[in-house]
C-alpha positions as CSV (number, residue, x, y, z in Angstrom):
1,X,97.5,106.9,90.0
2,X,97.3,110.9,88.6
3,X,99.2,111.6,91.6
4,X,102.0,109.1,91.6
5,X,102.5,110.4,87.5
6,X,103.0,113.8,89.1
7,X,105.9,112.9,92.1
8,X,109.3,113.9,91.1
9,X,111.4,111.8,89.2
10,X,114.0,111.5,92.4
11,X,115.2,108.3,94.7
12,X,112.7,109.5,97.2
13,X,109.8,110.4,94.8
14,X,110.3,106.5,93.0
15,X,110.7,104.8,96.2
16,X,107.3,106.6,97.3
17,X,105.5,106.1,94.7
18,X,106.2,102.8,94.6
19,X,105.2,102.2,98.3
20,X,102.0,104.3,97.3
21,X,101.0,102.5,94.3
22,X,101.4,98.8,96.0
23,X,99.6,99.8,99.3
24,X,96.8,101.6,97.4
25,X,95.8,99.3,94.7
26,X,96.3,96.9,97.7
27,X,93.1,98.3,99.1
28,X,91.0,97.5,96.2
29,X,92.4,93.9,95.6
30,X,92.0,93.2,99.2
31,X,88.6,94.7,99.6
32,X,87.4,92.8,96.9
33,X,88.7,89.7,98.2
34,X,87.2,90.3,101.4
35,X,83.5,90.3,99.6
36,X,84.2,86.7,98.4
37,X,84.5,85.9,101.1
38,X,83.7,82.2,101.9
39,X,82.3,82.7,105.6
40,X,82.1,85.9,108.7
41,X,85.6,85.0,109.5
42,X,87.5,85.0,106.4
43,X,85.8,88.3,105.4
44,X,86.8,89.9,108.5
45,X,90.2,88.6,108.5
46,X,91.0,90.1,104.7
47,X,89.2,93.0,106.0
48,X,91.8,93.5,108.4
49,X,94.4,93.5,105.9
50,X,92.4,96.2,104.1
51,X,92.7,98.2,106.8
52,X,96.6,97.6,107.2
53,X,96.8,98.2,103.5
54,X,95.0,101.8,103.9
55,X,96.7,102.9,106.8
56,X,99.8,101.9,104.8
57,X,98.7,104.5,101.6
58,X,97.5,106.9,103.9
59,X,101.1,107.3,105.2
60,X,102.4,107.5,101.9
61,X,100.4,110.1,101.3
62,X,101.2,112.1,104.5
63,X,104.9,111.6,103.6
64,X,104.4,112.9,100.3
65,X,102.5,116.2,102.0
66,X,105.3,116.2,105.0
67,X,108.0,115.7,102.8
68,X,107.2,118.3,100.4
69,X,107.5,116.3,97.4
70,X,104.0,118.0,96.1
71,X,102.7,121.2,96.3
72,X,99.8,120.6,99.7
73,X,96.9,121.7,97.9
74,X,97.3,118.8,95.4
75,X,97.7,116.3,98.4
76,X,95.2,117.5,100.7
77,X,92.1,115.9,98.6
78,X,93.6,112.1,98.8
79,X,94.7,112.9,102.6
80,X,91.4,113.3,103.2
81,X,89.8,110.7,101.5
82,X,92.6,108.4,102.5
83,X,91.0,108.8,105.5
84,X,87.8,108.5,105.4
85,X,88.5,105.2,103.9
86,X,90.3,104.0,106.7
87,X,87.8,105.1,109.6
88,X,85.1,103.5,107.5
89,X,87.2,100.6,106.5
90,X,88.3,100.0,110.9
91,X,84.4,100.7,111.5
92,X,83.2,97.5,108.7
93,X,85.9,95.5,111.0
94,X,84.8,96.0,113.7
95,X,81.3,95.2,112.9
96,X,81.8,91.9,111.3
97,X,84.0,90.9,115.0
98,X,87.3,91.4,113.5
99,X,89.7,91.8,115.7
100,X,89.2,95.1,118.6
101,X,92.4,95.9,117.5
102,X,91.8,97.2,114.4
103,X,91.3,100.6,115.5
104,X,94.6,102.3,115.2
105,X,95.9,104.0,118.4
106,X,98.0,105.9,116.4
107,X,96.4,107.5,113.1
108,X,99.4,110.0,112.3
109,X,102.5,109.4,112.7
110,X,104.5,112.4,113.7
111,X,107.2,112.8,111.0
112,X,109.7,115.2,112.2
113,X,113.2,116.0,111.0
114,X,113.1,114.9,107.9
């Protein structure tokens, strides 16, 4: 939340933090959901939004770094915790039988011209 307090005060830096703040605090909500889970299924099903929801902040945050809207070194932390989170977030999945899909073919997205 420190971070999104620190983006500029621009169209882009609102409509990113605003993307950054849902899809993070997403995580927690959705994780925690997860381990009230009433049975296997249902826990690995909100798990699997977990994981969409992470991928989601961890793009944010990658944007944010791409973009240049904060200086790298103050970025580079979250990036890589932001990732950690998701590998261990796709590993739980996968565990509990969630879907094979969750892994993501795709982990960064190559942001170019912008």
């Amino acid at each position: 939340m420190k971070l999104i307090e620190g983006l500029p005060r621009t169209v882009q830096g609102r409509v990113v933090a605003d993307q950054l703040m849902r899809s993070a605090t997403s995580v927690a909500s959705n994780y925690r959901a997860a381990c009230r889970g009433r049975s296997r299924a249902e826990f690995a099903a909100k798990l699997g939004v977990v994981v969409e929801e992470a991928d989601e902040a961890l793009f944010w945050l990658e944007l944010i770094a791409e973009g240049k809207l904060m200086r790298s070194e103050v970025v580079s932390g979250l990036l890589r915790e932001a990732n950690e989170i998701v590998a261990i977030m796709v590993a739980s999945h996968r565990t509990v039988g969630g879907s094979r899909q969750s892994q993501i073919a795709n982990p960064k997205s190559q942001i170019s011209g912008s």
